[in-house]
C-alpha positions as CSV (number, residue, x, y, z in Angstrom):
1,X,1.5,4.6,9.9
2,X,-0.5,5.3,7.0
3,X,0.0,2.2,4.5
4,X,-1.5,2.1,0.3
5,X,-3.1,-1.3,-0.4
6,X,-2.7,-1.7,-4.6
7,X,-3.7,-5.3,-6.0
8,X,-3.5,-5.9,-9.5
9,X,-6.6,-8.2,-10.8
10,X,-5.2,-11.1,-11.0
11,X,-3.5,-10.6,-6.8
12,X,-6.6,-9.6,-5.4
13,X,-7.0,-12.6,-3.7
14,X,-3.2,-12.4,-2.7
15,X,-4.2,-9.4,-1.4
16,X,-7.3,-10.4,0.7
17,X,-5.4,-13.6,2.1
18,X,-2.5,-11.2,3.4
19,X,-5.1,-8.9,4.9
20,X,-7.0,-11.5,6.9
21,X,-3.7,-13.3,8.1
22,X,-2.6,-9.5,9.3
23,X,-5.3,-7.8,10.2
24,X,-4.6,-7.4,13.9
25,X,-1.8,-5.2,12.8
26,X,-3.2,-3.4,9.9
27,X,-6.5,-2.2,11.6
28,X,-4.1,-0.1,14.1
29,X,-3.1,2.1,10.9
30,X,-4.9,4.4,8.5
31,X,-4.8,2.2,5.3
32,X,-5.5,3.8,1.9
33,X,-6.1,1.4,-1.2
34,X,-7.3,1.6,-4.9
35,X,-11.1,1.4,-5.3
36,X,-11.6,-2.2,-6.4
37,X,-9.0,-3.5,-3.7
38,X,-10.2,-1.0,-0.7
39,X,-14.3,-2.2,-1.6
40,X,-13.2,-6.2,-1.3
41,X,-10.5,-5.2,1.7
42,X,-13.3,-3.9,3.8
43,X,-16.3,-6.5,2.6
44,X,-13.6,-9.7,3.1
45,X,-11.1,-9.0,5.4
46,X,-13.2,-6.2,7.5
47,X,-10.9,-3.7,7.3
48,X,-11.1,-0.1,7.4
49,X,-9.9,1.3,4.2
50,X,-9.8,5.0,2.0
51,X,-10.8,4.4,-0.8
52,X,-9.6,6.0,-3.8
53,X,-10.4,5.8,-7.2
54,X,-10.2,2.4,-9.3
55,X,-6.3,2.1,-10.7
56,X,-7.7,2.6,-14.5
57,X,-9.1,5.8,-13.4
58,X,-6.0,7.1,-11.6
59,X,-6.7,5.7,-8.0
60,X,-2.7,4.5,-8.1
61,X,-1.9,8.4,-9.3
62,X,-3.8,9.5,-6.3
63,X,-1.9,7.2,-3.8
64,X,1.5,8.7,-5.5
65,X,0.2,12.3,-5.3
66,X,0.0,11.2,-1.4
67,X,3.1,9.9,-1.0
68,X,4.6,12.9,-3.3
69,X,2.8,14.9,-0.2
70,X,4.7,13.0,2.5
71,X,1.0,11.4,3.6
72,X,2.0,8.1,3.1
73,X,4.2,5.8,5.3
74,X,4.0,2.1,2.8
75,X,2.9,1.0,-0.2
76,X,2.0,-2.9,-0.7
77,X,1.1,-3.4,-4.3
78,X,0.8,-6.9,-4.9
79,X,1.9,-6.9,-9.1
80,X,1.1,-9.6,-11.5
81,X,4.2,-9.6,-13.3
82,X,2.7,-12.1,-15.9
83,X,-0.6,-11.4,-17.0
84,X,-1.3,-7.5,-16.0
85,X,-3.9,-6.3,-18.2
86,X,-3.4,-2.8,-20.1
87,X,-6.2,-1.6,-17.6
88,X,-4.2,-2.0,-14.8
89,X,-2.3,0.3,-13.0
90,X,1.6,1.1,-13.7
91,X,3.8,0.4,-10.9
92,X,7.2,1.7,-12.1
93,X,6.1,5.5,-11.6
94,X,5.0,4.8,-7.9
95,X,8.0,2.2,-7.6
96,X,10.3,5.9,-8.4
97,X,8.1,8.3,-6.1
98,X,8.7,5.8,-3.6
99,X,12.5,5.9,-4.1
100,X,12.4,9.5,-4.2
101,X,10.5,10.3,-0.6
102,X,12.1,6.7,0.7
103,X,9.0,5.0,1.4
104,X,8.8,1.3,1.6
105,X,7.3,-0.3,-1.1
106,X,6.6,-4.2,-1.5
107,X,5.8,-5.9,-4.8
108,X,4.5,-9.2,-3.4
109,X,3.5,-11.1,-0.5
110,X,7.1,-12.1,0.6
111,X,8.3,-8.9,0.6
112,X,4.9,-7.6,2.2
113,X,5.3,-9.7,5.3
114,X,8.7,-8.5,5.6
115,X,7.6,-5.2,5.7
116,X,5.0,-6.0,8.3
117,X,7.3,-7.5,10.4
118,X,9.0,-4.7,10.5
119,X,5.7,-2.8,11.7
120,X,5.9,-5.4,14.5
121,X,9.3,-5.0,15.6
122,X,9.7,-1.2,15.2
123,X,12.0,-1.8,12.7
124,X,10.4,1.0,10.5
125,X,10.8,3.8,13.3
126,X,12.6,6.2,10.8
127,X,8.9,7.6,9.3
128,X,8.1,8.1,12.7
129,X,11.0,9.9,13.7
130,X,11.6,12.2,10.4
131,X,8.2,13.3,10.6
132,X,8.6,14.6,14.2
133,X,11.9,16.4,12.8
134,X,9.6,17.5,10.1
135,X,11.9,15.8,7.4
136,X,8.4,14.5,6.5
137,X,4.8,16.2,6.1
C-alpha cells in the first residue's frame, strides 16, 4: 500500500510516536509524507519516506494530486483541531478527494491505529483488489 503521512505542527510529535510504535508495519509500504513530517519521520522514527513539499508550499496539494491519480492507498493526517496555524495545511479539500476516490483517511491517532489494524488483518483488501480490476491506477 502506498500510505500519506500529514502532521500538523503542533501533532508532529503525535506523529513520530505512532511511527515508532508501528514501524514494523509501515516500513513494508511506500509512505509519502509532507516535507517537514517526512524529514523528522525518517531522522526519528527511521523510516523510509517521499518527501514532498512542506504543507505551506503545497506538499498536502501534491499528496491530493496523488490520490486524484489513484497512487495513493491512505492518508493519516494527524490535525490540530485547536491551534492550527494559517500556515498550515487545509484538510477539508483532501478530507473530499479522499471521499471521492474512497480512500481511507484518519484525522488522529485513534482512528490511525484503526486503520493500521486493518493493514494487519487484511481488513483493507479492497485497494488491493480494485486495482487488479483496474477500478484503480
Amino acid at each position: 500500500m502506498k500510505i500519506a503521512l500529514i502532521a500538523h505542527d503542533e501533532k508532529k510529535e503525535d506523529m513520530i510516536q505512532f511511527a515508532q510504535a508501528y514501524k514494523k508495519l509501515l516500513e513494508q509500504h511506500v509512505l509519502h509524507a509532507t516535507g517537514t513530517t517526512g524529514k523528522r519521520l525518517n531522522k526519528e522514527a527511521g523510516l523510509e519516506v517521499i518527501r514532498h513539499l512542506s504543507g505551506p508550499y503545497g506538499g498536502d496539494q501534491q499528496i491530493g494530486s496523488l490520490v486524484a491519480d489513484g497512487k495513493i492507498d491512505m492518508i493519516l493526517f494527524f490535525r490540530d483541531p485547536l491551534t492550527a496555524q494559517p500556515h498550515e495545511p487545509d484538510i477539508s479539500a483532501l478530507i473530499r478527494l479522499c471521499d471521492v476516490h474512497g480512500v481511507p483517511v484518519a484525522t488522529n491517532m485513534a482512528t490511525a491505529e484503526v486503520l493500521v489494524k486493518g493493514i494487519e488483518n487484511g481488513l483493507l483488501e479492497f485497494r488491493r483488489v480494485e486495482k487488479r480490476e483496474g477500478k484503480l491506477q
